[in-house]
N, C-alpha and C positions, 0 to 999 in steps of 0.2 A: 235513648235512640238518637243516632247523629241523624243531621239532614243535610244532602248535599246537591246545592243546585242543579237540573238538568233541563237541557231544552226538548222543549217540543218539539217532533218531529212536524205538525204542518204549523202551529200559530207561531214560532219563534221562542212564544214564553219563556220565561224560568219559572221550573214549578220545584216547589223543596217535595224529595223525596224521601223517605226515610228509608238510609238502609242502618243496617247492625253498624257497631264500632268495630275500629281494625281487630280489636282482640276478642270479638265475638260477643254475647250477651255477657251480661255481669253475673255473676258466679250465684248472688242472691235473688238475682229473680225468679220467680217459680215458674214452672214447667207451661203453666195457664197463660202467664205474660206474655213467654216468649211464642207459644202459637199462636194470640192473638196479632201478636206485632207481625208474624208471617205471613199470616192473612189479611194483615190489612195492608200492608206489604206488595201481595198478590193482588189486594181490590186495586192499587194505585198502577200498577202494570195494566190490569184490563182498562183501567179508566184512558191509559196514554194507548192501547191500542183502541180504544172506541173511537179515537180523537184521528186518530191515524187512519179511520174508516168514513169520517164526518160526520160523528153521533157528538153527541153531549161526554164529558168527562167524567163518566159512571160505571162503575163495576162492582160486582155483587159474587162474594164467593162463600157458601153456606159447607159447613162442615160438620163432621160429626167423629167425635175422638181424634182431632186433630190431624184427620184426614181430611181432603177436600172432595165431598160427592156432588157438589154441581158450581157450576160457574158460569157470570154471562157480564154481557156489554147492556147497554143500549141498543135498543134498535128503532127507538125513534123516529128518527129524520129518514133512515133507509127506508122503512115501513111507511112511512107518512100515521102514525098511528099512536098517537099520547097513552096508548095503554100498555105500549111494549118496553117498560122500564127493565132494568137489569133486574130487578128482586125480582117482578113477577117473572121472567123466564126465568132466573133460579128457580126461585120456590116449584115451576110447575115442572123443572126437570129431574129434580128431586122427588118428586111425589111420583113420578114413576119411575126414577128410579131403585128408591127405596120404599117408597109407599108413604100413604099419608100418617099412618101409626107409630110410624116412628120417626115423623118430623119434631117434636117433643123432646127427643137426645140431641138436634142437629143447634149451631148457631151460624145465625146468617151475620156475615160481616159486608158493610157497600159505607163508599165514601160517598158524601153529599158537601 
């Protein structure tokens, strides 16, 4: 995975992002790597839009077969409310939207 500096939209920062290399993933990585590196990929987009809304730089994207069935920010500082982290609104948009029985196939990917 290359990393290539980008700024923040409100702090200035440089934060290293990962994206793929110019010629795409390497031929031997397995199928498993390269979904996770997408998704963690995708946590790092929601984390610079969280930041872009004035939450914390956290994002939470839970998947199941390499699909993504729910995704969230922070909602912190907007809520005034320490309990509204990105997992817990993942995980609880997920449980209805697929139900709680089959949270068990899903993986939750969030940057910290």
């Amino acid at each position: 995975m290359v990393f290539q500096p980008i700024a923040t939209p409100k702090s200035g920062l440089i934060t290293d992002i990962p994206r793929p290399p110019a010629g795409g993933f390497a031929a031997s990585a397995s199928l498993r790597e390269m979904t996770d590196d997408a998704m963690m990929v995708r946590c790092i987009e929601l984390s610079l839009i969280a930041v872009k809304k004035g939450e914390y730089p956290f994002g939470t994207v839970i998947a199941r077969d390499g699909e993504i069935v729910a995704e969230a920010i922070n909602r912190t500082v907007r809520q005034s409310d320490v309990s509204r982290h990105a997992e817990v609104i993942a995980l609880a948009q997920v449980q209805k939207t697929i139900g709680r029985s089959k949270l068990r196939h899903c993986t939750l990917y969030t940057n910290i």
